[in-house]
NURO-478579 format. One record per atom (N, C-alpha, C): residue number from 0; residue in one letter; atom name; z, y, x. Coordinates in nm, 3 decimals. Layout:
<recs>
    k  r   a        z        y        x
  NUM  a  CA        Z        Y        X
...
</recs>
This chain:
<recs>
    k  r   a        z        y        x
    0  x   N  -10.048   -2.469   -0.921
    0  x  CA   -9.983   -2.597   -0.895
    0  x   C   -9.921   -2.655   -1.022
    1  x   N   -9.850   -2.575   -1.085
    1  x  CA   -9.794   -2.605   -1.259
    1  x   C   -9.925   -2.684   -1.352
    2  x   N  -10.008   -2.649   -1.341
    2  x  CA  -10.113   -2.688   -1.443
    2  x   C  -10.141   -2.780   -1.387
    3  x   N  -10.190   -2.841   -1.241
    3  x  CA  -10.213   -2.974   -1.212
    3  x   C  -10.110   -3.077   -1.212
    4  x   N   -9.954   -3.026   -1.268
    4  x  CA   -9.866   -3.115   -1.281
    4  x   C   -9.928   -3.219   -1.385
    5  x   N   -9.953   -3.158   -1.493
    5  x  CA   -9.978   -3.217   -1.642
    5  x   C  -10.059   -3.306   -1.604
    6  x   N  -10.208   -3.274   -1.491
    6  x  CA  -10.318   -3.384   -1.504
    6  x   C  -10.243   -3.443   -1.440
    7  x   N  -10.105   -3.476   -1.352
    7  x  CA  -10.131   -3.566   -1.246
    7  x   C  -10.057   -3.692   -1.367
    8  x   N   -9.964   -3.603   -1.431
    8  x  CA   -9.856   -3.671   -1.486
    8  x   C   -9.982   -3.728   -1.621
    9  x   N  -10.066   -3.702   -1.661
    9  x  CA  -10.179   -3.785   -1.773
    9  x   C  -10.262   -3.893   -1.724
   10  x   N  -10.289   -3.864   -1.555
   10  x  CA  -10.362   -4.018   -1.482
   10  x   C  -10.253   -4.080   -1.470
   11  x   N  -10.108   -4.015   -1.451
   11  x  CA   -9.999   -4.127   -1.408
   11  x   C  -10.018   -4.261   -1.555
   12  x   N  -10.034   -4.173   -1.681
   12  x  CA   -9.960   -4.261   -1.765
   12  x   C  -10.085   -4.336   -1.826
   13  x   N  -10.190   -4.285   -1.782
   13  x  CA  -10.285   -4.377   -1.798
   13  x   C  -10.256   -4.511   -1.736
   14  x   N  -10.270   -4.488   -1.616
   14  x  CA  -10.209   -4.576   -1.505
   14  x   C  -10.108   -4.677   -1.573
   15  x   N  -10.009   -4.652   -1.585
   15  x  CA   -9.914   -4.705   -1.638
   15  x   C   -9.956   -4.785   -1.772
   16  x   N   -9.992   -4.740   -1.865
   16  x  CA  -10.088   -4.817   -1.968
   16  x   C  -10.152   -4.923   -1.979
   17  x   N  -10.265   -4.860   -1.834
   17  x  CA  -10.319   -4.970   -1.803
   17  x   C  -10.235   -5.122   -1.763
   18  x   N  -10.174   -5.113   -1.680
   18  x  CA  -10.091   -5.186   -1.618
   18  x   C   -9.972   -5.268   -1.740
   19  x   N   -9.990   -5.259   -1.823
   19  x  CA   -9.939   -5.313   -1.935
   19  x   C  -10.022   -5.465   -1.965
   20  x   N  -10.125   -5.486   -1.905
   20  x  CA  -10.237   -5.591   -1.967
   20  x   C  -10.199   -5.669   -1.767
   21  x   N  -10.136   -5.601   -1.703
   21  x  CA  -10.176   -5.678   -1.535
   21  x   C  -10.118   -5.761   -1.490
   22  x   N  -10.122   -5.816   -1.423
   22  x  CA  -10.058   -5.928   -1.359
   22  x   C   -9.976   -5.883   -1.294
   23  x   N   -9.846   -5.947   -1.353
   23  x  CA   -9.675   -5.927   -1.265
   23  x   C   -9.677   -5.919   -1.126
   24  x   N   -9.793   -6.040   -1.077
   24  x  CA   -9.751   -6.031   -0.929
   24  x   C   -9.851   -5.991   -0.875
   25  x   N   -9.911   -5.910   -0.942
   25  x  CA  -10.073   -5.828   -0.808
   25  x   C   -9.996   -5.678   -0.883
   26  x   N   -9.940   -5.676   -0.939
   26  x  CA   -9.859   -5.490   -0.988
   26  x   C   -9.733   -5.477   -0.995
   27  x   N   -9.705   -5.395   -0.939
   27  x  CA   -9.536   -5.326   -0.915
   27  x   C   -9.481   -5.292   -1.054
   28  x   N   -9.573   -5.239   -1.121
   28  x  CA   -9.525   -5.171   -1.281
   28  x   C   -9.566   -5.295   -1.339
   29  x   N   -9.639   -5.367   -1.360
   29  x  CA   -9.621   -5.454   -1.448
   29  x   C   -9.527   -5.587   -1.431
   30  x   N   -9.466   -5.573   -1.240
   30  x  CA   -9.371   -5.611   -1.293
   30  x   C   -9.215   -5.599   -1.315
   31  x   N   -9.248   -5.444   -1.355
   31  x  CA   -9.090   -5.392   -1.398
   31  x   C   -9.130   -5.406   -1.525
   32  x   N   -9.210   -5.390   -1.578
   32  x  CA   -9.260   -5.453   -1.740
   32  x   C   -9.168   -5.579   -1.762
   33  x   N   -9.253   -5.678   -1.682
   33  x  CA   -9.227   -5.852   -1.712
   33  x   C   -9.056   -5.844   -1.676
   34  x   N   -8.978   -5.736   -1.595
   34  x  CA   -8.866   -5.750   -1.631
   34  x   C   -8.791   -5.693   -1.760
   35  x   N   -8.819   -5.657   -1.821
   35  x  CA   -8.738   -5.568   -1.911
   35  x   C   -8.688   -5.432   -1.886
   36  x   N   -8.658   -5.391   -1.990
   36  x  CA   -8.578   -5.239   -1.961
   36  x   C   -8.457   -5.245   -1.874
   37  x   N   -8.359   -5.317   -1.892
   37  x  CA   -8.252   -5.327   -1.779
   37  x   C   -8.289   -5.320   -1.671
   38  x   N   -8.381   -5.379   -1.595
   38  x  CA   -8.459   -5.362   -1.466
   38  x   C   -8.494   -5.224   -1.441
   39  x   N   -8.597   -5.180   -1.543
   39  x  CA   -8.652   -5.052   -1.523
   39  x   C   -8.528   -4.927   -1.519
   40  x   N   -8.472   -4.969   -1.614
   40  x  CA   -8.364   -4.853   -1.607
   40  x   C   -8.256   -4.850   -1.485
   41  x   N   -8.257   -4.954   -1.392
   41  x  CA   -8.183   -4.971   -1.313
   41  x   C   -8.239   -4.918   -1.185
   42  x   N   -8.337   -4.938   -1.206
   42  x  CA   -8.450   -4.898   -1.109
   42  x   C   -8.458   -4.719   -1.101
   43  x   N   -8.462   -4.696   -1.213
   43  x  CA   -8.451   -4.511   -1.246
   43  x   C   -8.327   -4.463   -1.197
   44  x   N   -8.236   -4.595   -1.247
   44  x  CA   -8.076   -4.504   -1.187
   44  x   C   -8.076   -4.537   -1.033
   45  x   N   -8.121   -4.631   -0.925
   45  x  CA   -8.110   -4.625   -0.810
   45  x   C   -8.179   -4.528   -0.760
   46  x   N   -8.332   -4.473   -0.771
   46  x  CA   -8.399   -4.369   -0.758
   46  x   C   -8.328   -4.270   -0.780
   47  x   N   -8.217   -4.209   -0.908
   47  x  CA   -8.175   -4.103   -0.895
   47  x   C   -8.070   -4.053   -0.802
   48  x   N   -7.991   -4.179   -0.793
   48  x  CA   -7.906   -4.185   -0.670
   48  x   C   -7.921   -4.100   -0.558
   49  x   N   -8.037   -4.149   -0.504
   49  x  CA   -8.111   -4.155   -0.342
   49  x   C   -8.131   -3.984   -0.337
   50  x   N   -8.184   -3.918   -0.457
   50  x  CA   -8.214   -3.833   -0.494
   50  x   C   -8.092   -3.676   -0.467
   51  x   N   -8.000   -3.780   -0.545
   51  x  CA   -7.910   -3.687   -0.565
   51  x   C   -7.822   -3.677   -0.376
   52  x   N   -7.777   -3.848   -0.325
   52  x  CA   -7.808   -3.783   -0.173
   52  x   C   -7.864   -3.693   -0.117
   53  x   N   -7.992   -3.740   -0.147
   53  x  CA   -8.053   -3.591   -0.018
   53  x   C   -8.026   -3.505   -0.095
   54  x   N   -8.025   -3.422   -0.204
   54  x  CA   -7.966   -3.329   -0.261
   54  x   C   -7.834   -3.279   -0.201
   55  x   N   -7.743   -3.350   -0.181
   55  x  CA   -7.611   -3.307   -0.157
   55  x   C   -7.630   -3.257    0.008
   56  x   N   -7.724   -3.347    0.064
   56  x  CA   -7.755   -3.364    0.229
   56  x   C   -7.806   -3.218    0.243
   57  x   N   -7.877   -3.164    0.186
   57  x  CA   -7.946   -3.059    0.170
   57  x   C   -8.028   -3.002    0.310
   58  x   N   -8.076   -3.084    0.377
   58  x  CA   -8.117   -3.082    0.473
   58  x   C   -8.263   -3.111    0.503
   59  x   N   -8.343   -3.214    0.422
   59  x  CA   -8.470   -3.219    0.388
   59  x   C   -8.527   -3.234    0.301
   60  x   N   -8.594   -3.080    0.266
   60  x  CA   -8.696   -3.092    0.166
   60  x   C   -8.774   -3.192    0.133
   61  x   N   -8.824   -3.244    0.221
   61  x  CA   -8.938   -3.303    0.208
   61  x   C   -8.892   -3.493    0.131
   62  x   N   -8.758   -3.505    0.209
   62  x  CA   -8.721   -3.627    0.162
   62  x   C   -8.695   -3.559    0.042
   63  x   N   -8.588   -3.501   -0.007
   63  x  CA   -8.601   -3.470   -0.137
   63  x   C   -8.686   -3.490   -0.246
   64  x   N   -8.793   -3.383   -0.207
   64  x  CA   -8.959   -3.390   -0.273
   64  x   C   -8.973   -3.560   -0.315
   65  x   N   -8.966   -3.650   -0.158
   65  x  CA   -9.008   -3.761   -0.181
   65  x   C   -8.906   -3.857   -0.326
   66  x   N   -8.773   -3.843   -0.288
   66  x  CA   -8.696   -3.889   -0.420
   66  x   C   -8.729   -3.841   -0.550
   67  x   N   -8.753   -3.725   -0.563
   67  x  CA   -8.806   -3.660   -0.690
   67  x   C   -8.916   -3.715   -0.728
   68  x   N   -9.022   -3.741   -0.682
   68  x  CA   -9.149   -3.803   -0.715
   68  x   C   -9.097   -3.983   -0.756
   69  x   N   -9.008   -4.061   -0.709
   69  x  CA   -8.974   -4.149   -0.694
   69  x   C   -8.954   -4.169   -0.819
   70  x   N   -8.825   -4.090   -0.854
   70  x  CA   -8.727   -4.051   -0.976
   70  x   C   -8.843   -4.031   -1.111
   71  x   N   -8.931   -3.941   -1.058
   71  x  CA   -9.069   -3.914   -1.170
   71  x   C   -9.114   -4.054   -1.216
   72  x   N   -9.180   -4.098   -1.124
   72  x  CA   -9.275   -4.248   -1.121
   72  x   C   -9.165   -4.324   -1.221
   73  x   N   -9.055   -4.350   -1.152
   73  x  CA   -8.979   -4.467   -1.291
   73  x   C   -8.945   -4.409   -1.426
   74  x   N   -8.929   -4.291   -1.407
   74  x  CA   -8.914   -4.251   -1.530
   74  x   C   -9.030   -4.267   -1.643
   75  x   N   -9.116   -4.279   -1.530
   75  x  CA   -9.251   -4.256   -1.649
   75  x   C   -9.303   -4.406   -1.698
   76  x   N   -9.253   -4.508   -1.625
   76  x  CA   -9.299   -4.599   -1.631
   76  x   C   -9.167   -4.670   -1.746
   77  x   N   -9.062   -4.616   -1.763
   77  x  CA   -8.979   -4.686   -1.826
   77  x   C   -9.038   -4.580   -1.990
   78  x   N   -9.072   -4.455   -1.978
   78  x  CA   -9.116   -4.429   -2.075
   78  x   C   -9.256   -4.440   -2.155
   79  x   N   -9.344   -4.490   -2.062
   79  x  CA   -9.461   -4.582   -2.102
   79  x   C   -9.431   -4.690   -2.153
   80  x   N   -9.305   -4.803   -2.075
   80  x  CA   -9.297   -4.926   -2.178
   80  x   C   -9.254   -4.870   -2.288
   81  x   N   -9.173   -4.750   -2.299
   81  x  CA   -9.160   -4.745   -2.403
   81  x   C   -9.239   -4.657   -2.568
   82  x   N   -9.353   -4.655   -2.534
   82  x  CA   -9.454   -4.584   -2.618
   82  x   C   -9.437   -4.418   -2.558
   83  x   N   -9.337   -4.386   -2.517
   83  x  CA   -9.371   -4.247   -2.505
   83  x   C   -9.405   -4.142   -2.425
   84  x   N   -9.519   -4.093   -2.482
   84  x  CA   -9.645   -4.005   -2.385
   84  x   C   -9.623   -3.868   -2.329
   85  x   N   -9.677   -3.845   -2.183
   85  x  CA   -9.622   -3.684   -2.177
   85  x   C   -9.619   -3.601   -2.302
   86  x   N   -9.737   -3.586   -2.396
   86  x  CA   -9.709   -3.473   -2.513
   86  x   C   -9.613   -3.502   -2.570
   87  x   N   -9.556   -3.635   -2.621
   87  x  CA   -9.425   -3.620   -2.617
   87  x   C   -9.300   -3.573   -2.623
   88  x   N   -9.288   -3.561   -2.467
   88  x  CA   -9.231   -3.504   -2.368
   88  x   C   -9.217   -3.353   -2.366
   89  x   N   -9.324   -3.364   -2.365
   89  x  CA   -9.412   -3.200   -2.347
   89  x   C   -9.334   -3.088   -2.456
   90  x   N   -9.371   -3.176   -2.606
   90  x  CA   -9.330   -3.087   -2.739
   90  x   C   -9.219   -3.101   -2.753
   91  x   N   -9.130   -3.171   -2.717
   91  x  CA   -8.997   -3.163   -2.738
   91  x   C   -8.923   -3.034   -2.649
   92  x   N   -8.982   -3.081   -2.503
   92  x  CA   -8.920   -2.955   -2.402
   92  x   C   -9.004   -2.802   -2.486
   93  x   N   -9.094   -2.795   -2.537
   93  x  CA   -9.154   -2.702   -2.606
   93  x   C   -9.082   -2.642   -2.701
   94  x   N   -9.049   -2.773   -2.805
   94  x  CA   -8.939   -2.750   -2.914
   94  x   C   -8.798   -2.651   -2.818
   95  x   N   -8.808   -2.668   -2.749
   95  x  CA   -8.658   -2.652   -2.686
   95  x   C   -8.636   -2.481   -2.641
   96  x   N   -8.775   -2.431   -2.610
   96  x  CA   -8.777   -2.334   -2.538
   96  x   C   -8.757   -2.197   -2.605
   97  x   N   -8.650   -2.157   -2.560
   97  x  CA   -8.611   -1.990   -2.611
   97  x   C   -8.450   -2.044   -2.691
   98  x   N   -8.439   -2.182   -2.656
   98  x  CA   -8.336   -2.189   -2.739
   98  x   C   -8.237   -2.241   -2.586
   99  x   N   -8.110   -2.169   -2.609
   99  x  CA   -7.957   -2.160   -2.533
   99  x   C   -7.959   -2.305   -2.507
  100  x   N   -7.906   -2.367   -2.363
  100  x  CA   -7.919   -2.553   -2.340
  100  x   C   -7.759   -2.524   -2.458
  101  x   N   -7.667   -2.455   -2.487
  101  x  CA   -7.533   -2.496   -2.534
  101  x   C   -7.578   -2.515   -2.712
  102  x   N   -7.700   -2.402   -2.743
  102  x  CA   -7.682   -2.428   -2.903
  102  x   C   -7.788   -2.558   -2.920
  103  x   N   -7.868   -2.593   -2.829
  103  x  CA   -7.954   -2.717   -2.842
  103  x   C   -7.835   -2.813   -2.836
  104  x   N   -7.701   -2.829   -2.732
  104  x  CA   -7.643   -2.927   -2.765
  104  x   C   -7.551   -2.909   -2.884
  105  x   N   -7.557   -2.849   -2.929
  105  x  CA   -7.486   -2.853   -3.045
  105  x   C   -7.558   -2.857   -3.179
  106  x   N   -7.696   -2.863   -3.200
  106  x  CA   -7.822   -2.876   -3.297
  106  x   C   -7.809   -3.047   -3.311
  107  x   N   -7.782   -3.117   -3.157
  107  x  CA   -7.816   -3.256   -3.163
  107  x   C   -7.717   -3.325   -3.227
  108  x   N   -7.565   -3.300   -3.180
  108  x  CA   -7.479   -3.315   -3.247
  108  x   C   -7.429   -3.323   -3.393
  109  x   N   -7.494   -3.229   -3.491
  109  x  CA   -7.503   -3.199   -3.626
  109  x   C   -7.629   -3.272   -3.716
</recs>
């Protein structure tokens, strides 16, 4: 299931790419594009919201699941407008790995 994350998340951002050239009003992503980042990012923070509800609700997985995927989708789409690609993504969390989350925050800091 881990390994088909990556393809799903590489058609996502194709997807998303594409949708850079589409018409605002026949596409949902292109038109959080034609709004700007304030939109999109607002859009990511209401998604995380909803998220973090059923989280606290702790009562359905499945809604959960569904916010998480939600939360995914804008994220990816605010990081497509913004040039940046799962590998990305990918090598940085890569960069990251074997290293303490406290001495990574303190690497960024310096």
């Amino acid at each position: 299931m881990i390994s088909a994350m990556s393809d799903v998340l590489k058609e996502l951002y194709k997807t998303l790419e594409a949708r850079k050239d589409a018409d605002p009003s026949e596409s949902y992503v292109a038109s959080l594009y034609a709004k700007g980042v304030d939109k999109m990012s607002g859009k990511l923070a209401e998604e995380v919201a909803e998220l973090i509800c059923e989280a606290a609700r702790g009562e359905n997985k499945q809604a959960a699941t569904s916010e998480a995927a939600d939360v995914m989708f804008h994220l990816w789409v605010l990081l497509a407008h913004l040039d940046i690609c799962p590998g990305d993504v990918e090598a940085e969390l890569a960069r990251r790995t074997g290293v303490s989350g406290h001495e990574e925050k303190r690497n960024r800091r310096s």
